[in-house]
PDB file of N, CA, C and O in Angstrom:
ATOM      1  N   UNK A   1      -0.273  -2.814  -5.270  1.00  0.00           N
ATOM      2  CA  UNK A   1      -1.375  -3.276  -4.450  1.00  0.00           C
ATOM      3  C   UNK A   1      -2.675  -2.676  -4.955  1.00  0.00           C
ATOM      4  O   UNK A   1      -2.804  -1.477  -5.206  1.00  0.00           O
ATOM      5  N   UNK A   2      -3.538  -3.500  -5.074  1.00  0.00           N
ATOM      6  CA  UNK A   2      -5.232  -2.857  -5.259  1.00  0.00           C
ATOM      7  C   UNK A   2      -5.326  -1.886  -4.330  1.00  0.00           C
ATOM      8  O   UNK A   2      -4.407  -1.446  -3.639  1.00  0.00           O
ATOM      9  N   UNK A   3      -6.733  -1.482  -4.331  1.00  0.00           N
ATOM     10  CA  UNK A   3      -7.403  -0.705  -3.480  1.00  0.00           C
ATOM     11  C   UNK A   3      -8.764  -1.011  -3.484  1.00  0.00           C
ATOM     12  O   UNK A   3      -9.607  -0.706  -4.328  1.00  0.00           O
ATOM     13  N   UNK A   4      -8.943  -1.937  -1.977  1.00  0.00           N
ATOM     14  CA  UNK A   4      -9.751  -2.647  -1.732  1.00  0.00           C
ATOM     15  C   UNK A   4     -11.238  -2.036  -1.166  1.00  0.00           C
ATOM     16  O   UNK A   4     -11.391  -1.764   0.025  1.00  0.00           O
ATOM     17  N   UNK A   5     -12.041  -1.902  -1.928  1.00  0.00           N
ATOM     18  CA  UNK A   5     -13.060  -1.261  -1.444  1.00  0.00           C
ATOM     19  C   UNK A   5     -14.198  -2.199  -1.051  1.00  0.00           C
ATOM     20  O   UNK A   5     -14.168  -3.316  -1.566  1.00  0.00           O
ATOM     21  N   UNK A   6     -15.218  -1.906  -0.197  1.00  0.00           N
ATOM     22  CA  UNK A   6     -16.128  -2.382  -0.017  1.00  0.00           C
ATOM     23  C   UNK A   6     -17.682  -1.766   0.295  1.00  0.00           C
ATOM     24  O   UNK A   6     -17.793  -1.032   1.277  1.00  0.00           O
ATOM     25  N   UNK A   7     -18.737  -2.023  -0.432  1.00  0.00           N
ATOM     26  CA  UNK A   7     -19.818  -1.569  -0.610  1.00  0.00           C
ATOM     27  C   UNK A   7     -20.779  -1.961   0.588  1.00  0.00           C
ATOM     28  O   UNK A   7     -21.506  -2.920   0.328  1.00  0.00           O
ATOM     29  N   UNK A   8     -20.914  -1.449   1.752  1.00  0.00           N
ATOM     30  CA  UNK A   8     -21.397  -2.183   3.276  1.00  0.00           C
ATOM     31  C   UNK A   8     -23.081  -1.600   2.070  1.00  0.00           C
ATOM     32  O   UNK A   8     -23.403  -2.407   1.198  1.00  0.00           O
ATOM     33  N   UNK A   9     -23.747  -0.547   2.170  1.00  0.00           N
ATOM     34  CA  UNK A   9     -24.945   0.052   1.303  1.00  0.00           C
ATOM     35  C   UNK A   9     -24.797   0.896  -0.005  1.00  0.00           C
ATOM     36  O   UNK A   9     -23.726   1.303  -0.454  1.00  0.00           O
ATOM     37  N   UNK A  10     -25.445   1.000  -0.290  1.00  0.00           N
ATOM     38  CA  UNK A  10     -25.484   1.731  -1.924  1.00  0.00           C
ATOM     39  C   UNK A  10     -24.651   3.181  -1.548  1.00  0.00           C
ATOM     40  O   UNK A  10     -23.720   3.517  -2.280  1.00  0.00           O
ATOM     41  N   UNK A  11     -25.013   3.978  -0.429  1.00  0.00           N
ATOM     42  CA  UNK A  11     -24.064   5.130  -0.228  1.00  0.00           C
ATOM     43  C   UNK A  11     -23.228   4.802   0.275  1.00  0.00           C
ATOM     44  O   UNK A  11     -22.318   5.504  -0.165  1.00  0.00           O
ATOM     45  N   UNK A  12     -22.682   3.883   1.261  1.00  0.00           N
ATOM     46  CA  UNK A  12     -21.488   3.729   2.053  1.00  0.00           C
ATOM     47  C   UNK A  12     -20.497   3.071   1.905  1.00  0.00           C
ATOM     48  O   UNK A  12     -20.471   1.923   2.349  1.00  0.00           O
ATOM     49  N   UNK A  13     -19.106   3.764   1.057  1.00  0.00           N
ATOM     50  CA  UNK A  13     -18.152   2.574   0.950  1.00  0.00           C
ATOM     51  C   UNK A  13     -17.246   2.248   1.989  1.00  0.00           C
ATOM     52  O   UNK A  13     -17.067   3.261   2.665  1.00  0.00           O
ATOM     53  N   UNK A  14     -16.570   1.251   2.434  1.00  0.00           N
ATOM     54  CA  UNK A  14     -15.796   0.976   3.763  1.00  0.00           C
ATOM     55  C   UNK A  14     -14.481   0.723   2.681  1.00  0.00           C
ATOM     56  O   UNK A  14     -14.386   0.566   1.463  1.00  0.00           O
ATOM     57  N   UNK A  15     -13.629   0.771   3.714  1.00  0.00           N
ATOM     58  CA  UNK A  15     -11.968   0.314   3.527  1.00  0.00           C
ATOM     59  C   UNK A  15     -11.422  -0.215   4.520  1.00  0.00           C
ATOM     60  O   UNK A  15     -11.554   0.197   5.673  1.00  0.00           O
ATOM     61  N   UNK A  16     -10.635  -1.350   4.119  1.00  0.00           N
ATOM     62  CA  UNK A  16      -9.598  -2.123   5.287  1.00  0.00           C
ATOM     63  C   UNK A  16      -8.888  -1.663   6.095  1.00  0.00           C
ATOM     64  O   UNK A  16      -9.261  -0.512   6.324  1.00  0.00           O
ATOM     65  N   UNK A  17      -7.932  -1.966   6.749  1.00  0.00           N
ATOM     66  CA  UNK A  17      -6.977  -1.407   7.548  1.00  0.00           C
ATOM     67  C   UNK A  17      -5.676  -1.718   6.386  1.00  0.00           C
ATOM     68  O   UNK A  17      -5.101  -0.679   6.059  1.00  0.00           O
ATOM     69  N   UNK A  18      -5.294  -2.626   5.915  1.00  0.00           N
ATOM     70  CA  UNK A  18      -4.028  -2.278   4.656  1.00  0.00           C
ATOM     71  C   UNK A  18      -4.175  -1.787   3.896  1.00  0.00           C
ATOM     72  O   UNK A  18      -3.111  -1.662   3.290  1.00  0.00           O
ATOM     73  N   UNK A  19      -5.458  -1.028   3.117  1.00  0.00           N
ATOM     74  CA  UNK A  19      -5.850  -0.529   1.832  1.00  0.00           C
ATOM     75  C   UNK A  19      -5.531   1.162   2.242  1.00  0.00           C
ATOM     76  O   UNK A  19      -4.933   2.012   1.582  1.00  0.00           O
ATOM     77  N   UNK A  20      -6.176   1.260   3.584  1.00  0.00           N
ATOM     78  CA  UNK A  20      -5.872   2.963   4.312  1.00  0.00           C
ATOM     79  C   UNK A  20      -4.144   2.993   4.653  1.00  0.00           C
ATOM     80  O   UNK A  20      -3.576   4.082   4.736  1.00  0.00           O
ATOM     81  N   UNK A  21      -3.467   1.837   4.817  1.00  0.00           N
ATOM     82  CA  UNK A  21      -2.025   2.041   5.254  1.00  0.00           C
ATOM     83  C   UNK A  21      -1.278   2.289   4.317  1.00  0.00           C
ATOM     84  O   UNK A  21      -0.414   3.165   4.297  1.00  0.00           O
ATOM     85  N   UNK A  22      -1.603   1.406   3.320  1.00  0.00           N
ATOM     86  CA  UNK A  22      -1.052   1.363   1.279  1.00  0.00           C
ATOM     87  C   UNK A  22      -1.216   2.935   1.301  1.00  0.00           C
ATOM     88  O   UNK A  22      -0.269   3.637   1.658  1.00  0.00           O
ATOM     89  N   UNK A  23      -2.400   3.470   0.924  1.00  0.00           N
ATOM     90  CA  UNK A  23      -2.749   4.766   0.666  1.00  0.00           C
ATOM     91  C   UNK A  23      -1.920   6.066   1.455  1.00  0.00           C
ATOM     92  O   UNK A  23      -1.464   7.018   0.823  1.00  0.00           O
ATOM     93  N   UNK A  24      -1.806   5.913   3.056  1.00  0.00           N
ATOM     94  CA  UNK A  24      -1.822   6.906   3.224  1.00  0.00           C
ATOM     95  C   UNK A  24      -0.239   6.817   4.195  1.00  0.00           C
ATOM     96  O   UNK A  24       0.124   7.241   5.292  1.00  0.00           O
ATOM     97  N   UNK A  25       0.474   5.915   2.934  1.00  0.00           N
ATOM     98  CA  UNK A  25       1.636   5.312   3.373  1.00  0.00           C
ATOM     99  C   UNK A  25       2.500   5.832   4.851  1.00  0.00           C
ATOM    100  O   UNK A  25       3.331   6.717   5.056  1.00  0.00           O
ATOM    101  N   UNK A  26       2.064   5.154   5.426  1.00  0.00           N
ATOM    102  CA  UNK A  26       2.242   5.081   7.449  1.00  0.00           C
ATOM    103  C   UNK A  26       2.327   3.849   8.105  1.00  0.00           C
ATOM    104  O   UNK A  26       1.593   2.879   7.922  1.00  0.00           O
ATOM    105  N   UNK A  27       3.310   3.951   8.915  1.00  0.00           N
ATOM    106  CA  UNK A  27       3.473   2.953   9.576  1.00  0.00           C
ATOM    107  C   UNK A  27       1.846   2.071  10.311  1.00  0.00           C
ATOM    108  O   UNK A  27       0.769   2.566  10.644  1.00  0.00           O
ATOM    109  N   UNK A  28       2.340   0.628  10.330  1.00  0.00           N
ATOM    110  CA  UNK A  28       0.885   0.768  10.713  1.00  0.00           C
ATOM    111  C   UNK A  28       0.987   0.420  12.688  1.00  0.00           C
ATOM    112  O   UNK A  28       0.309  -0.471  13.200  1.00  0.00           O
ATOM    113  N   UNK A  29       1.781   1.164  13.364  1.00  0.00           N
ATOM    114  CA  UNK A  29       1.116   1.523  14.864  1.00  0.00           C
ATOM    115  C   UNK A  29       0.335   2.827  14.815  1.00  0.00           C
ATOM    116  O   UNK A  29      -0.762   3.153  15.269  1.00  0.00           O
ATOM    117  N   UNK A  30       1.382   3.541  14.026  1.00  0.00           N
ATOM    118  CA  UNK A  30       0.644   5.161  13.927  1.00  0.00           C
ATOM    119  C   UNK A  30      -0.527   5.381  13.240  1.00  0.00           C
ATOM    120  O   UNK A  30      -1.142   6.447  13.269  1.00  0.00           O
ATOM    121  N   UNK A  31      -0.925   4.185  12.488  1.00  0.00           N
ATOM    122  CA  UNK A  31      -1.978   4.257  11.764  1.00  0.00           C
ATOM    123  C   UNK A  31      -3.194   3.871  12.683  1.00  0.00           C
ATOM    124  O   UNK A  31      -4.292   4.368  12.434  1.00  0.00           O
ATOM    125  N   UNK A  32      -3.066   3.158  13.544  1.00  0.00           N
ATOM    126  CA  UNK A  32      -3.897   2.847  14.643  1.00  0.00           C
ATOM    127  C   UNK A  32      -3.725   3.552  15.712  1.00  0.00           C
ATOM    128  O   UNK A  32      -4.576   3.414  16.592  1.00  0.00           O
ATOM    129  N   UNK A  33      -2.575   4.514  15.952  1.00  0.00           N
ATOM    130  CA  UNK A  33      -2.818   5.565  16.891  1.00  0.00           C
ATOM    131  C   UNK A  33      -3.888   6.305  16.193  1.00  0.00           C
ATOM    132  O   UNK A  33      -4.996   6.432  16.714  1.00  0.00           O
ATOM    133  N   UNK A  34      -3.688   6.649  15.383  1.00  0.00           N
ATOM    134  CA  UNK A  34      -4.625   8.061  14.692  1.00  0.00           C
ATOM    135  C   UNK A  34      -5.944   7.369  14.473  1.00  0.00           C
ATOM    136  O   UNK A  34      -6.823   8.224  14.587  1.00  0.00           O
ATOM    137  N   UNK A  35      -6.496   6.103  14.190  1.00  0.00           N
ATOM    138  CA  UNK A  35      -8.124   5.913  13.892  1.00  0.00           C
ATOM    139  C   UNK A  35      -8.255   5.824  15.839  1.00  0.00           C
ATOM    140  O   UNK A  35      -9.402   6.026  16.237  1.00  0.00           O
ATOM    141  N   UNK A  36      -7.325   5.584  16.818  1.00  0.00           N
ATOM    142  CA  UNK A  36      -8.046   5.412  17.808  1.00  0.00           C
ATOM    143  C   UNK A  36      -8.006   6.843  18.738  1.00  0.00           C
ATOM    144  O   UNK A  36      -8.643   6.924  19.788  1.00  0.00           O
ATOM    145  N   UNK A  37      -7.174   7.954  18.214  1.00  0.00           N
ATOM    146  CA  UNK A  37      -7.743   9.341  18.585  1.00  0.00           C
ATOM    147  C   UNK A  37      -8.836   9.778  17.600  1.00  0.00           C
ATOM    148  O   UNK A  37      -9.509  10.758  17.917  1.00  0.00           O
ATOM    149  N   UNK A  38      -9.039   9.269  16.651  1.00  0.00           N
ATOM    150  CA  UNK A  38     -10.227  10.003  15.812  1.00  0.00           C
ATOM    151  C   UNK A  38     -11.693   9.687  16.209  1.00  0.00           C
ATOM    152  O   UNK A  38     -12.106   8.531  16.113  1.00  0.00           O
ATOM    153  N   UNK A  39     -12.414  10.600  16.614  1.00  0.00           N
ATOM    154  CA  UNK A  39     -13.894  10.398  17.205  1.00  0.00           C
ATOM    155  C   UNK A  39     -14.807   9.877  15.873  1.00  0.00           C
ATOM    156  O   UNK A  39     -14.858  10.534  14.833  1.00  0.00           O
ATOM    157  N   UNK A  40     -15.261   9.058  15.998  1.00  0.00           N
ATOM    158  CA  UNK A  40     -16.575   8.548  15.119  1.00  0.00           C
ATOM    159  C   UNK A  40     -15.603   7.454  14.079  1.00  0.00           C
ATOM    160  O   UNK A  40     -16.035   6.918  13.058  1.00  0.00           O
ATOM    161  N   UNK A  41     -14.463   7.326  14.536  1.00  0.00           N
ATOM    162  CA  UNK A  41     -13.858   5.704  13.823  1.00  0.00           C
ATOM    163  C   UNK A  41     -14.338   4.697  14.157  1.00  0.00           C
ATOM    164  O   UNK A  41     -13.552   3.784  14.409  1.00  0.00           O
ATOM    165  N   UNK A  42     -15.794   4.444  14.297  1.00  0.00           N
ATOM    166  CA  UNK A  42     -16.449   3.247  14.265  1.00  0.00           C
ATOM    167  C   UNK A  42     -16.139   2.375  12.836  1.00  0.00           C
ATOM    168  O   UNK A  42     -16.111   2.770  11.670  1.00  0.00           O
ATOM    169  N   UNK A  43     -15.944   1.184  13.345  1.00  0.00           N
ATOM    170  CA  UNK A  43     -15.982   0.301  12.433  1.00  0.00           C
ATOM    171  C   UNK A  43     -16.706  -0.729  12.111  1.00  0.00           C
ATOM    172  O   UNK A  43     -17.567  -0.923  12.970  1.00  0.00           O
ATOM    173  N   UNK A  44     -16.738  -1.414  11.327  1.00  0.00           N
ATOM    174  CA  UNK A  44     -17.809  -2.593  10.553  1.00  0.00           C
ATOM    175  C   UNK A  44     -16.580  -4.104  10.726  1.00  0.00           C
ATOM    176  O   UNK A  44     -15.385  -4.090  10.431  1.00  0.00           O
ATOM    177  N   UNK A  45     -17.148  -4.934  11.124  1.00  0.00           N
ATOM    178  CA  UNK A  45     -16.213  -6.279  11.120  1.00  0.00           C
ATOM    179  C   UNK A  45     -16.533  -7.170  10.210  1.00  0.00           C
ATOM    180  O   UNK A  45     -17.473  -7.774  10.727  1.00  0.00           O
ATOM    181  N   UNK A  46     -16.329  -7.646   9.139  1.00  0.00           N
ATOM    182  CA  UNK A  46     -16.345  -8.311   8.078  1.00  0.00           C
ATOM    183  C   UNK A  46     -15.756  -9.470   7.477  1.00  0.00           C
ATOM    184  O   UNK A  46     -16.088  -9.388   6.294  1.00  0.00           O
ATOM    185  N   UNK A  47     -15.228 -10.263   7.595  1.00  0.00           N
ATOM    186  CA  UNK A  47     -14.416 -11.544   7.146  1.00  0.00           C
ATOM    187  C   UNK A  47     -13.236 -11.293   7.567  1.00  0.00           C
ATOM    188  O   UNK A  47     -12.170 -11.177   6.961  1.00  0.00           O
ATOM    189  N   UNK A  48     -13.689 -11.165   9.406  1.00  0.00           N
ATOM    190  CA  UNK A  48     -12.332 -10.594  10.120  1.00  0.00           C
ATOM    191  C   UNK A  48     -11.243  -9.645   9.738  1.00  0.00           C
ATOM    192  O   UNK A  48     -10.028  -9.563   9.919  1.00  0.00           O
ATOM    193  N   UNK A  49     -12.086  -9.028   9.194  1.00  0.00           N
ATOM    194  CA  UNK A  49     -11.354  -6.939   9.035  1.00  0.00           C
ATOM    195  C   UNK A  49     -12.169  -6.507   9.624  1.00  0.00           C
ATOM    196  O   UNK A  49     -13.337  -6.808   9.874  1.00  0.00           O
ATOM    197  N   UNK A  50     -11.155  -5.331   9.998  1.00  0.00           N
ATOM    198  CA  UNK A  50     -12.158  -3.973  10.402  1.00  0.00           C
ATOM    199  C   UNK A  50     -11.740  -2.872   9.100  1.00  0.00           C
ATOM    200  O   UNK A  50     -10.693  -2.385   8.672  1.00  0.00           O
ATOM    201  N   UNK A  51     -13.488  -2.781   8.685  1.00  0.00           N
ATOM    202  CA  UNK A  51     -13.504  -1.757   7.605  1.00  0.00           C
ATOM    203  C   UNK A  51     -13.710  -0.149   8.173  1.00  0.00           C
ATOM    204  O   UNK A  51     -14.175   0.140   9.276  1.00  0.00           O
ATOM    205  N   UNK A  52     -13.456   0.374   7.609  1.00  0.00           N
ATOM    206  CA  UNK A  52     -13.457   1.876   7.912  1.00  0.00           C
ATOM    207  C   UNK A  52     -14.197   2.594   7.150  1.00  0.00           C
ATOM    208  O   UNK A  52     -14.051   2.355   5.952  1.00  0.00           O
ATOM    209  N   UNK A  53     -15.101   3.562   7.477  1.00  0.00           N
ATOM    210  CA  UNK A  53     -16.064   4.228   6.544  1.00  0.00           C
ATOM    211  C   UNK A  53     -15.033   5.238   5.664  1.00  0.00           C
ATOM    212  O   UNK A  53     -14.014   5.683   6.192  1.00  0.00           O
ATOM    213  N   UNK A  54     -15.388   5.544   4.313  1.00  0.00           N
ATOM    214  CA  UNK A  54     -14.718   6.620   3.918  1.00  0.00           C
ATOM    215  C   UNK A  54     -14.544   8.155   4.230  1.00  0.00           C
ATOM    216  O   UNK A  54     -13.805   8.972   3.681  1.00  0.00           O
ATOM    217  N   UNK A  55     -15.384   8.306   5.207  1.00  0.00           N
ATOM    218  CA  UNK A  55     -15.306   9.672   5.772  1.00  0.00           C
ATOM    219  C   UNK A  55     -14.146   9.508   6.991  1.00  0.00           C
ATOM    220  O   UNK A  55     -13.785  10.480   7.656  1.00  0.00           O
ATOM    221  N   UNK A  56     -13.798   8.619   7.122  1.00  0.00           N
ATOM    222  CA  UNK A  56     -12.591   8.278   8.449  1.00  0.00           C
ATOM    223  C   UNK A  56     -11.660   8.237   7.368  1.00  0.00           C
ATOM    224  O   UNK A  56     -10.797   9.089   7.579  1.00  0.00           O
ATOM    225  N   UNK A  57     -11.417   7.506   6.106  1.00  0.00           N
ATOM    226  CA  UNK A  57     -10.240   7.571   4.959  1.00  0.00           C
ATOM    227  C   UNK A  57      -9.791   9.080   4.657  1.00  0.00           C
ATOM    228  O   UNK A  57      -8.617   9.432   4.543  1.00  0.00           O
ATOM    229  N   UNK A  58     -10.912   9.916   4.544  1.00  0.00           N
ATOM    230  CA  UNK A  58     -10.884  11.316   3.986  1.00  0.00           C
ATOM    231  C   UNK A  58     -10.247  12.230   5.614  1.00  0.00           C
ATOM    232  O   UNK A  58      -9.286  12.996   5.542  1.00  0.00           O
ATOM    233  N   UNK A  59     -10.815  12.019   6.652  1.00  0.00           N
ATOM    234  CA  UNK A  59     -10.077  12.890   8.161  1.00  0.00           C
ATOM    235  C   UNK A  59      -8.794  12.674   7.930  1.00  0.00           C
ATOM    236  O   UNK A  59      -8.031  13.618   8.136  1.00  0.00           O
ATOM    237  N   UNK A  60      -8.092  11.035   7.316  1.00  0.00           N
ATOM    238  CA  UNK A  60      -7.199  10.951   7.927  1.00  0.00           C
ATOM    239  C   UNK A  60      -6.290  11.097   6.967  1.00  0.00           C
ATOM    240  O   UNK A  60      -5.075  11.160   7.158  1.00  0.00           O
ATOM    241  N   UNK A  61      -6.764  11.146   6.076  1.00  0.00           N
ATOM    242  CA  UNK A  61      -5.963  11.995   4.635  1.00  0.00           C
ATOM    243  C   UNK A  61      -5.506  13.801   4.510  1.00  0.00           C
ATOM    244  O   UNK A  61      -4.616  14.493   4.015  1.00  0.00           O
ATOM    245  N   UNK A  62      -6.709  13.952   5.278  1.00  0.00           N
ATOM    246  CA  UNK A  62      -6.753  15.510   5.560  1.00  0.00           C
ATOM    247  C   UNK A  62      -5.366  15.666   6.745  1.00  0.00           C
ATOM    248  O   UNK A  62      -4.332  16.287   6.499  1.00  0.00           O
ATOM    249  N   UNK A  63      -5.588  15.131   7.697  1.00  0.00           N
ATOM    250  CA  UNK A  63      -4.278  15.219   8.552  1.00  0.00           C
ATOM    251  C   UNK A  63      -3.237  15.102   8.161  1.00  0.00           C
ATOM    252  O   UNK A  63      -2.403  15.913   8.564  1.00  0.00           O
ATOM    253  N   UNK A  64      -2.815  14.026   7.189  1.00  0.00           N
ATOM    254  CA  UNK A  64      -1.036  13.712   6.798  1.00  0.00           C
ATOM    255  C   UNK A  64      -1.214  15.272   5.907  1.00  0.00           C
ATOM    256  O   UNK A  64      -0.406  16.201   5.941  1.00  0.00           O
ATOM    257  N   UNK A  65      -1.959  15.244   5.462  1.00  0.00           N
ATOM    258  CA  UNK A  65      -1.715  16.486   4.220  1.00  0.00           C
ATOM    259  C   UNK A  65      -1.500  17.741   5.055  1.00  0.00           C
ATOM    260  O   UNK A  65      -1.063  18.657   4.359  1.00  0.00           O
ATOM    261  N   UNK A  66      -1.607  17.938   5.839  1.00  0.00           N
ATOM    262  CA  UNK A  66      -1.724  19.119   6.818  1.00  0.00           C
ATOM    263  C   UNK A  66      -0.509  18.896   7.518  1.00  0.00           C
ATOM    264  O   UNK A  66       0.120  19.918   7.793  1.00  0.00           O
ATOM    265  N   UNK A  67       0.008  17.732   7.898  1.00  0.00           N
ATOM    266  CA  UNK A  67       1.089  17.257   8.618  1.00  0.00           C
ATOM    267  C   UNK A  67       2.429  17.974   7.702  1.00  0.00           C
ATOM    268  O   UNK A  67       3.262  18.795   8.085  1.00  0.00           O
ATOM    269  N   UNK A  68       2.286  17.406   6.549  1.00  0.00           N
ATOM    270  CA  UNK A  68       3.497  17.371   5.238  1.00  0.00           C
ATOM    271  C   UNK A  68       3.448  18.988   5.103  1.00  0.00           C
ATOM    272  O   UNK A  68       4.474  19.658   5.212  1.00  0.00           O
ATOM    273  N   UNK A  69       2.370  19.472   4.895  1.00  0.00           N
ATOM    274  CA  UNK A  69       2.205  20.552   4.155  1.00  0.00           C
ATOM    275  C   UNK A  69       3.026  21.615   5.637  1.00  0.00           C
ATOM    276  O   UNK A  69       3.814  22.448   5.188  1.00  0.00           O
ATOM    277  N   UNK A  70       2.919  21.627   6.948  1.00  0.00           N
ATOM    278  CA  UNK A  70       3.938  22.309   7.735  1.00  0.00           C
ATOM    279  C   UNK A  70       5.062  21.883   7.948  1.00  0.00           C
ATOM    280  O   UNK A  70       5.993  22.617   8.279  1.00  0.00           O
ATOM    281  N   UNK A  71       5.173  20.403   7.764  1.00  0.00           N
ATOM    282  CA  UNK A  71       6.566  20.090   7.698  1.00  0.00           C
ATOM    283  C   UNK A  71       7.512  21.230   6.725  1.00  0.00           C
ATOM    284  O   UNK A  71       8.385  22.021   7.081  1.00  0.00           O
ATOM    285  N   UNK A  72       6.878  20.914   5.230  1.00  0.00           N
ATOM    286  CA  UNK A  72       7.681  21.802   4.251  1.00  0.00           C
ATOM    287  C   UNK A  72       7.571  23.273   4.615  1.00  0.00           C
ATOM    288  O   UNK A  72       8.707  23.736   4.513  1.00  0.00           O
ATOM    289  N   UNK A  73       6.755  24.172   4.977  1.00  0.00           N
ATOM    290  CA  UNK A  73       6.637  25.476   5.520  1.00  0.00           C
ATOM    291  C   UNK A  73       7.626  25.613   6.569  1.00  0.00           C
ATOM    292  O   UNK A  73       8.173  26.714   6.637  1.00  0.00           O
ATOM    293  N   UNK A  74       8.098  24.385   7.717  1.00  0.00           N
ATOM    294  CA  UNK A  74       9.305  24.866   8.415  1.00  0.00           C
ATOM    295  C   UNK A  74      10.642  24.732   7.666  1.00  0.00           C
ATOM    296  O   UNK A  74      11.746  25.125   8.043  1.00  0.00           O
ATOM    297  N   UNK A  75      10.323  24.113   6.555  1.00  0.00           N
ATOM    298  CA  UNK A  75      11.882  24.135   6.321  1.00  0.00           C
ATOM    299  C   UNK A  75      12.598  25.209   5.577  1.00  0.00           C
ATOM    300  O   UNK A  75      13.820  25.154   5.437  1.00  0.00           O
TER     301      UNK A  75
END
């Protein structure tokens, strides 16, 4: 699968909702649990997607990695 990016301004890139699920390989209810506990997951609506800013890609990257990374520490 690509990795679908999108240029909303010259600094701001957005991402889909399958491009963040591909990536941050998760089911996708839990993937929408977690952007709808995350504060400032505002989104952009676009040719009927909702894009996601990359600073919401990067929180929620930071979490699985933090997730995995105590998983393996309990075992």
């Amino acid at each position: 699968m690509r990795i679908i990016e999108y240029r909303i301004d010259r600094h701001i890139t957005c991402y889909d909702f399958n491009t963040i699920q591909h990536l941050l390989k998760v089911d996708r209810s839990k993937l929408q649990r977690d952007l709808k506990r995350i504060s400032g997951s505002e989104y952009v609506k676009y040719k009927n997607q909702h894009l996601y800013s990359e600073v919401v890609l990067f929180r929620l990257m930071e979490e699985q990695l933090v997730k995995r990374l105590d998983k393996i520490q309990c075992e």
